[in-house]
C-alpha positions as CSV (number, residue, x, y, z in Angstrom):
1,X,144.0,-38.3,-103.8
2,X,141.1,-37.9,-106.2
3,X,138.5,-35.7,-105.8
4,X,135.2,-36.4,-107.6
5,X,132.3,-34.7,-107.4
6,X,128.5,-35.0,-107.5
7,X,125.3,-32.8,-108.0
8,X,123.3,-35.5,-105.7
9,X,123.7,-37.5,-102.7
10,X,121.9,-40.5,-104.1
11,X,124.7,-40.4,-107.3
12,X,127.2,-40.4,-105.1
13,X,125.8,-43.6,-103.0
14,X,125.3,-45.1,-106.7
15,X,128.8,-44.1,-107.4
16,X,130.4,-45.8,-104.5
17,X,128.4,-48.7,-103.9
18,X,129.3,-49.7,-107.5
19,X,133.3,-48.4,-106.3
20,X,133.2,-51.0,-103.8
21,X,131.4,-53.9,-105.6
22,X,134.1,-53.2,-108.6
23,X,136.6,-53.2,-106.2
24,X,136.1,-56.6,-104.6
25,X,138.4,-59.4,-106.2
26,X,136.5,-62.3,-108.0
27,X,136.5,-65.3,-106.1
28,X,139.3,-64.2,-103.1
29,X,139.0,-63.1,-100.5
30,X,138.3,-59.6,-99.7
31,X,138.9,-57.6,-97.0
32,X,137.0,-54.8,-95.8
33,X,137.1,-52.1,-92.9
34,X,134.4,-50.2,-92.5
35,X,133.0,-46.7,-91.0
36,X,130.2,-45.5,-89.5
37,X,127.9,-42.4,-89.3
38,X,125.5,-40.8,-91.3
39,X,128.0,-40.4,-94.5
40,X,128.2,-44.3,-95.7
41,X,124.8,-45.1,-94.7
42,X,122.9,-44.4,-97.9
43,X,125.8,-46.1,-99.8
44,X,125.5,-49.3,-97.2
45,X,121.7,-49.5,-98.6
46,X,122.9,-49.0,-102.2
47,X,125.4,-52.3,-101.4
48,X,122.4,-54.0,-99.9
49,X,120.1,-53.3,-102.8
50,X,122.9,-54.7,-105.4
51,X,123.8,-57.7,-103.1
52,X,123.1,-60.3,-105.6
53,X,126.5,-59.1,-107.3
54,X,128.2,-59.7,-104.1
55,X,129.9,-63.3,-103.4
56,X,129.3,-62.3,-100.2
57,X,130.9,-65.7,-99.0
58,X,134.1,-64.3,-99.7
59,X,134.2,-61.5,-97.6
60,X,135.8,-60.2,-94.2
61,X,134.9,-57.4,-92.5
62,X,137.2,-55.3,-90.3
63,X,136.0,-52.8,-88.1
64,X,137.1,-49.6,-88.1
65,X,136.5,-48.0,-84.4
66,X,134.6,-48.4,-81.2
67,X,133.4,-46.5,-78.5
68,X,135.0,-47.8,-75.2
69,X,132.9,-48.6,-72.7
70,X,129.6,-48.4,-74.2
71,X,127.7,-51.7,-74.8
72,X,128.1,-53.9,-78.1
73,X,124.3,-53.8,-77.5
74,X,123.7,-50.0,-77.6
75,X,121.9,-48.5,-80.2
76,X,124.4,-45.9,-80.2
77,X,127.7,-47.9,-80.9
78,X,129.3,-48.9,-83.9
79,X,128.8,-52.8,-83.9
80,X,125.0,-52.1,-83.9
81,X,125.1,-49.3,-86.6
82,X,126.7,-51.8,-88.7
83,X,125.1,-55.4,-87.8
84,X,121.9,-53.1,-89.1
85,X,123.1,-51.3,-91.8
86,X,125.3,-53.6,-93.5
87,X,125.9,-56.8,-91.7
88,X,122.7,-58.2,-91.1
89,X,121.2,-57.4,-94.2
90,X,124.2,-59.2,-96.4
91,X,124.1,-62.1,-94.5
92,X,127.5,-61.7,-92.9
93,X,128.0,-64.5,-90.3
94,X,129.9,-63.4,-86.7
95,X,133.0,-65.6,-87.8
96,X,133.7,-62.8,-90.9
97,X,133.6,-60.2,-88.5
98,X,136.6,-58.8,-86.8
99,X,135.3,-56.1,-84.3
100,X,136.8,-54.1,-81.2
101,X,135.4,-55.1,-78.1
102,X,134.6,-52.2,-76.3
103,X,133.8,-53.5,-72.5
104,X,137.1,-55.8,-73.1
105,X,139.3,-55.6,-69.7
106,X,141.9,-53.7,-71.2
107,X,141.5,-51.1,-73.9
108,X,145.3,-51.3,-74.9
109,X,145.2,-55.5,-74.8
110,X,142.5,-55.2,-76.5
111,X,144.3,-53.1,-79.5
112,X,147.1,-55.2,-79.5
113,X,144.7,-58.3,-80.4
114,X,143.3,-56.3,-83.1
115,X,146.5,-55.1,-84.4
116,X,148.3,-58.7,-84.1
117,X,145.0,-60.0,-86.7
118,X,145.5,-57.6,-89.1
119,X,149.6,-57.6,-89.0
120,X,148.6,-61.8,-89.9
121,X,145.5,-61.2,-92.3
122,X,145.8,-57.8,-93.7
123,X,146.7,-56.0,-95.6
124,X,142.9,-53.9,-95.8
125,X,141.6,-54.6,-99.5
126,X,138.7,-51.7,-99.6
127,X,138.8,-49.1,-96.6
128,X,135.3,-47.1,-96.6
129,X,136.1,-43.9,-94.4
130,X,133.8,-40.6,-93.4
131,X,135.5,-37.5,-92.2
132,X,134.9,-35.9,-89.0
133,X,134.2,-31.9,-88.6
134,X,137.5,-31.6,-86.7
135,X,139.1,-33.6,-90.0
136,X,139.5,-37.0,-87.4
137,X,139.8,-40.1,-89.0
138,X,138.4,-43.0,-86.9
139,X,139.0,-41.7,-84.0
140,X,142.4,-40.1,-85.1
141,X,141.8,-37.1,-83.5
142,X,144.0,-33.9,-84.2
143,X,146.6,-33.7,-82.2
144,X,150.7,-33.2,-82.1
145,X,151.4,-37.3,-82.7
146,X,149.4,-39.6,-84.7
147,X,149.6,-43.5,-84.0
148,X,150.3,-45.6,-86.3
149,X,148.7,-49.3,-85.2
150,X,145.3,-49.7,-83.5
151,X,145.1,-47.7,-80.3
152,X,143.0,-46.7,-77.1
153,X,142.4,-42.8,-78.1
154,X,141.4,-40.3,-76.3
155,X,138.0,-38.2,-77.7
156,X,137.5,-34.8,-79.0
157,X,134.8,-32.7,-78.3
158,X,133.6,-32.8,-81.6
159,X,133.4,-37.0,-81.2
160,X,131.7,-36.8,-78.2
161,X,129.0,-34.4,-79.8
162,X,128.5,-37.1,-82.5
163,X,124.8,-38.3,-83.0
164,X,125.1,-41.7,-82.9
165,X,125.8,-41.0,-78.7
166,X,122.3,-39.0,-78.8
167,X,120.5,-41.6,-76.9
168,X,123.6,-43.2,-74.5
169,X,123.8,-42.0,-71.1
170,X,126.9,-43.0,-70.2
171,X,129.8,-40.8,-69.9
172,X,132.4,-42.0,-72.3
173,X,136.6,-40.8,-72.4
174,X,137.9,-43.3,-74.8
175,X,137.6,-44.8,-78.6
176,X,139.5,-47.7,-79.8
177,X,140.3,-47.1,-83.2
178,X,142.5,-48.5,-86.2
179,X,145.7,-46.3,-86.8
180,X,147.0,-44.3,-89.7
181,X,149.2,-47.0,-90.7
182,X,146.8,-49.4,-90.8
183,X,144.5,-47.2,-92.5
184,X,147.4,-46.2,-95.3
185,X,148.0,-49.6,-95.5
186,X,144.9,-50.4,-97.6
187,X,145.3,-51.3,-101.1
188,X,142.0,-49.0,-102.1
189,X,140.4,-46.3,-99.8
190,X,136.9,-44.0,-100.1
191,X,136.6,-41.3,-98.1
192,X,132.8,-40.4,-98.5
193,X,131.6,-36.8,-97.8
194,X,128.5,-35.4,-98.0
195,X,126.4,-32.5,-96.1
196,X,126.9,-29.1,-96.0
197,X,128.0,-29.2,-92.6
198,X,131.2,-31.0,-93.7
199,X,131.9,-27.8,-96.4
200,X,134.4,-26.1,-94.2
201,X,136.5,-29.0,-93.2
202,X,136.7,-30.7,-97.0
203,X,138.0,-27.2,-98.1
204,X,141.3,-27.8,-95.6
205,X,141.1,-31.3,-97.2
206,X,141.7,-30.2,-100.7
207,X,144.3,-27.3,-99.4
208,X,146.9,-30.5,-99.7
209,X,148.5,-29.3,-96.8
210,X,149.3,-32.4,-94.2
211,X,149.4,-31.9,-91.0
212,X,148.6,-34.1,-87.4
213,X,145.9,-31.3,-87.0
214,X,144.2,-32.9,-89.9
215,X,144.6,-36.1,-90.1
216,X,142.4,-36.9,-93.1
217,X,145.5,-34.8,-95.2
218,X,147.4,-37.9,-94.6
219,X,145.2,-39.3,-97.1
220,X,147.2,-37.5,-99.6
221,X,150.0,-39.9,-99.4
222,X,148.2,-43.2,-100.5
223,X,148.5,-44.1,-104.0
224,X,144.6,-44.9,-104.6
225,X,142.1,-42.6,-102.5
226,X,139.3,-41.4,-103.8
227,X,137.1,-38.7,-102.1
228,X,133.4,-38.8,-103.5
229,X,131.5,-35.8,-102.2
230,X,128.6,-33.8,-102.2
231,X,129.3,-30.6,-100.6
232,X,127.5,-27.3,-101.9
């Protein structure tokens, strides 16, 4: 894993966008999975503001997590956060998006449907990841096992604390999420870390020690991850 870096949060949102535009494969198709949260969103409106680079006809997007149970519509869940942030505003039409269905019947079905895709399609071309406090990717959370294909996952404190559930009043248990062998799968991955906030838990990142109680450190064991960040 590389670590780079930078004195400004709007460098490293220059930095990326132009990571992941550089990254995409001249007329093939490209596969991307992408996060949500506050630390991608600045580099989602960098991609947006150099969209006329994009052949945005050649891409598929992959999500990477869901809250279970909460709307599609709600404000609060990840479908929305990205139709607004990055979907909508490129253009991407519904049958280029490959989303969890968080009110589907069965959570673990549900999984399976999304695993069985990407097993046919993938592997992931570009995988844009954020770190939780707790060092969860996705919703990875620490714990003694991690899963390898998509699962139904049970939520951390931390998780449930997240801002984008600020609003929701519903009383959530459960995220379905990509696994670490999906993730580690990629061919490319950027982990993008910014705020203060995340100073403690990027420290443990950079220790190199791996561990299930971290499972961003898995991270270290794929051949081309890069870790912008902007971390005082």
């Amino acid at each position: 894993m590389e670590f780079v870096k930078f004195e400004s949060v709007e460098a490293l949102d220059d930095a990326a966008s132009e990571w992941i535009i550089n990254g995409i494969n001249p007329g093939k198709r490209t596969l991307l999975c992408t996060a949500t949260g506050s630390s991608p969103t600045n580099t989602y409106k960098k991609l947006i503001q150099k969209k006329s680079r994009i052949n945005t006809g050649q891409l598929l997007f992959i999500k990477l997590d869901e809250w279970y149970g909460l709307e599609m519509t709600d404000p609060g869940s990840c479908e929305q956060y990205l139709q607004q942030h990055l979907l909508k505003p490129l253009n991407i039409s519904a049958d280029k998006i490959i989303s969890f269905d968080s009110k589907a019947p069965s959570p673990e079905l549900e999984c399976q449907r999304i695993d069985d895709w990407l097993q046919a399609n993938g592997p992931i071309d570009i995988c844009i990841l954020g770190i939780g406090l707790n060092g969860h990717i996705a919703f990875n959370e620490p714990d003694s096992e991690l899963e390898p294909s998509a699962h139904p996952g049970k939520l951390s404190a931390t998780s449930l604390s997240h801002p984008m559930l600020s609003t929701t009043k519903r009383s959530l248990q459960m995220g379905l999420t990509l696994g670490m062998a999906n993730i580690l799968q990629s061919k490319k991955i950027l982990l993008i870390v910014n705020g203060n906030h995340k100073k403690e838990i990027l420290g443990k990142l950079i220790g190199g020690k791996i561990s299930t109680g971290l499972p961003a450190s898995f991270l270290w064991l794929h051949p081309e991850t890069y870790c912008y960040y902007c971390v005082d």
